[in-house]
N, C-alpha and C positions, 0 to 999 in steps of 0.2 A: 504493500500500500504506500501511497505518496506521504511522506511525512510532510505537513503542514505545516506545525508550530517547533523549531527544532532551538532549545534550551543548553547554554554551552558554557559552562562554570563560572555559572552566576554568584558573584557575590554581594552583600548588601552591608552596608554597619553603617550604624547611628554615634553620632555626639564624636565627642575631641578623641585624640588622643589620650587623657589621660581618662577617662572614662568611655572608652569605646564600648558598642555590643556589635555582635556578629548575628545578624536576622540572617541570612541565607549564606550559608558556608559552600561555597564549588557545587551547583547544585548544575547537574545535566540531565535533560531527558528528552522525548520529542513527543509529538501529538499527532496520530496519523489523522488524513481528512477522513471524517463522518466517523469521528470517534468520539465516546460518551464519557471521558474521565472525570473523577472522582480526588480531590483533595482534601485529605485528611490529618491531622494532629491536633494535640492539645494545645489551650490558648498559650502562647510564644514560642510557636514549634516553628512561623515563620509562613503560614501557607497565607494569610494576607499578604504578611508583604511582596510575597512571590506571584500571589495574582493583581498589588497594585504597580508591578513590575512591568507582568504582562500587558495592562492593560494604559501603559506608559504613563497613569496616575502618579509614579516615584518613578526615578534613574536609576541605575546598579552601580555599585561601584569599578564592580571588573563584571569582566565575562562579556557573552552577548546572550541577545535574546532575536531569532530569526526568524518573519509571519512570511510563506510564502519566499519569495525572493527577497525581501525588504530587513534590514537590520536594523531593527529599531531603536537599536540604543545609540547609534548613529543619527538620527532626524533630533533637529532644531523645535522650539513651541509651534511655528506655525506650522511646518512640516508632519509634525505630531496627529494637532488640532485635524487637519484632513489624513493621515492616516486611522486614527480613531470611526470618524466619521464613514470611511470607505470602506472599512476593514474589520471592527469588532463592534457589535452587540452587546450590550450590559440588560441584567439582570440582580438586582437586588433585594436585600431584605426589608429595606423601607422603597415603598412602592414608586416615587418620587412623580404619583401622576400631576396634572396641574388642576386642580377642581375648578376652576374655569372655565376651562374647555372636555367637551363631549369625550366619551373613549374611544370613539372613532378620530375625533381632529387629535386626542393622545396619540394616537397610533401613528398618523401621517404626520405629524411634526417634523420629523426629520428629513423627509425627504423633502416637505417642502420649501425647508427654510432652505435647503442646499442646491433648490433648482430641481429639482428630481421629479418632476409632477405628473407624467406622462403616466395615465391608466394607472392613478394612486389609489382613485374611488375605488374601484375594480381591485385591486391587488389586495388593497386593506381588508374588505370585506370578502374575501377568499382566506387570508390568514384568521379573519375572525371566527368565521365556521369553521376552520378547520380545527380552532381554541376552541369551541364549545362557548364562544360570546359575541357568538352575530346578531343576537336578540336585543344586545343592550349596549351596540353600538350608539344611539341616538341619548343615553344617559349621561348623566356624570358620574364623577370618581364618589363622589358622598351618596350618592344613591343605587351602591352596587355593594357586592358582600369583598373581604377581604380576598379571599381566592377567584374571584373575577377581577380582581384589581391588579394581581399578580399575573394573570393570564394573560391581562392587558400588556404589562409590561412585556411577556415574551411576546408578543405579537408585534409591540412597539423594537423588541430586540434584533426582530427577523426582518421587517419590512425592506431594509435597506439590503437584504441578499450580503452580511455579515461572514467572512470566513470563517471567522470565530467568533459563538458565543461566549461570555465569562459571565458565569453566576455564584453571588457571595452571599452564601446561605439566603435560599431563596425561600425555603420553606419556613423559615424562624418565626414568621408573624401571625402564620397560620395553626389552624387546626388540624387534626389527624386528615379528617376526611379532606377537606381543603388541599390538603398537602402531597395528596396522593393522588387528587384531581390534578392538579400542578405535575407533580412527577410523570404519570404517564402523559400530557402532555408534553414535555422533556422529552419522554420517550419518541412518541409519535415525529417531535419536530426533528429527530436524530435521523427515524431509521427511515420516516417519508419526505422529510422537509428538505433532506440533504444540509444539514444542521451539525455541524462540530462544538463541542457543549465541553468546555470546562468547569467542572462547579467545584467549590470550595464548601465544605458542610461538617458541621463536627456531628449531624444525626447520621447512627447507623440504617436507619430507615430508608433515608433520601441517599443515603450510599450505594443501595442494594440496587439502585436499577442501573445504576455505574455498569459502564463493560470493562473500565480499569481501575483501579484505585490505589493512591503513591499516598502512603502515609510520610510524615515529615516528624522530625524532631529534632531539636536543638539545630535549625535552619541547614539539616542535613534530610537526604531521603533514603528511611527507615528501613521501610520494605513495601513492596510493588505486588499485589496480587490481579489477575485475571479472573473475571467470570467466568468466558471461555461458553461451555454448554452447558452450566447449570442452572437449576431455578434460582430466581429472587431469594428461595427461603435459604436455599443451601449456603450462597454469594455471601447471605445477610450473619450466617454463621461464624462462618470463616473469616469476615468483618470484624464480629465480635470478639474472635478469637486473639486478632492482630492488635486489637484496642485494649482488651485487657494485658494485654502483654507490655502494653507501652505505658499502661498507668491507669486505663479505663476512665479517661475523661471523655463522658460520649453520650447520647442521647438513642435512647432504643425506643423512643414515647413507647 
């Protein structure tokens, strides 16, 4: 498979010299396209700041970080600002819709502020059925439940045909059911949307539909397991197995 997102001994640290920390220690991996991965560790294992890395939110110190052809730790603010825009899809814990506008105009924001407007009507309301919130496109954000607000967002993440997703614990705000509505969504945007999905989640739950998962620790990576051909339950096992091993900081709702 094409590697997409390819990770080459990233390092990060915070403050002076005389109190330096090390957030990401040589950290290498790559991201094949229309792959579903899964980042995992306990809070200052470093998997934030490796996906506000990715997602050129923070700089590295050393290393590179490569999307496609494009090195991005090489690109300037404005160079960035349209690499973000062309290139990667956000997905969040806080929904960040605007309650102003409908979740249909949430959804096409982006492309129209960027010129992009050709067949937006059309396109939006294709990714919204396909979310399970074509009903309540003409809404707003305060008159819909939290897991249609989240859905919004992936819908809002896709519209721009994004290489890469990045999601930072997406299911945190919701509830069980909500959360699993959201995941197989995730699923669906992966396996039919033609959709690369990094998500960052410390729930075993939201892990288990992962087709990879790279635990982190002390801004090193831990250990790396495959789903591979099993079921969810099995995956979700063997999850638990690798979390307790590390210290069992993790959510199994």
């Amino acid at each position: 498979m094409e590697a997409l997102l390819k990770i080459s001994n990233v390092e990060k640290y915070y403050g002076s010299k005389a109190f330096m920390t090390k957030a990401l220690d040589n950290i290498s991996f790559q991201v094949e396209k229309g792959e579903f991965l899964g980042i995992m560790g306990a809070s200052g294992s470093g998997k934030t700041t490796l996906l506000n890395c990715i997602s050129t939110i923070d700089s590295v110190t050393a290393g590179h970080i490569h999307l496609r052809d494009t090195d991005i730790t090489e690109l300037r603010d404005k160079e960035l600002a349209r690499f973000r825009m062309e290139n990667l899809g956000f997905v969040f814990q806080d929904f960040n819709l605007l309650d102003t506008l409908t979740i249909e105009e949430n959804i096409a924001l982006a492309p129209l502020v960027s010129g992009k407007e050709e067949n937006i009507g059309s396109h939006v309301k294709e990714i919204a059925e396909r979310l399970g919130i074509g009903d309540i496109l003409k809404k707003f954000p305060y008159e819909v439940s939290g897991g249609q607000k989240q859905r919004c967002a992936c819908a809002r993440a896709l519209i721009g045909k994004p290489a890469l997703v990045l999601a930072d614990e997406p299911t945190g705000a919701l509830d069980s059911k909500a959360a699993g509505m959201l995941l197989e969504s995730f699923t669906d945007m992966n396996q039919n949307m033609d959709a690369t999905i990094l998500m960052v989640t410390h729930d075993l739950f939201s892990a288990s539909y992962c087709s990879r998962i790279l635990f982190l620790q002390d801004g090193k990576i831990f250990n790396e397991i495959w789903r591979g051909g099993r079921t969810r339950k099995e995956f979700f096992g063997e999850i638990m197995d690798v979390v307790t091993f590390l210290g069992g900081e993790a959510d199994a709702r």
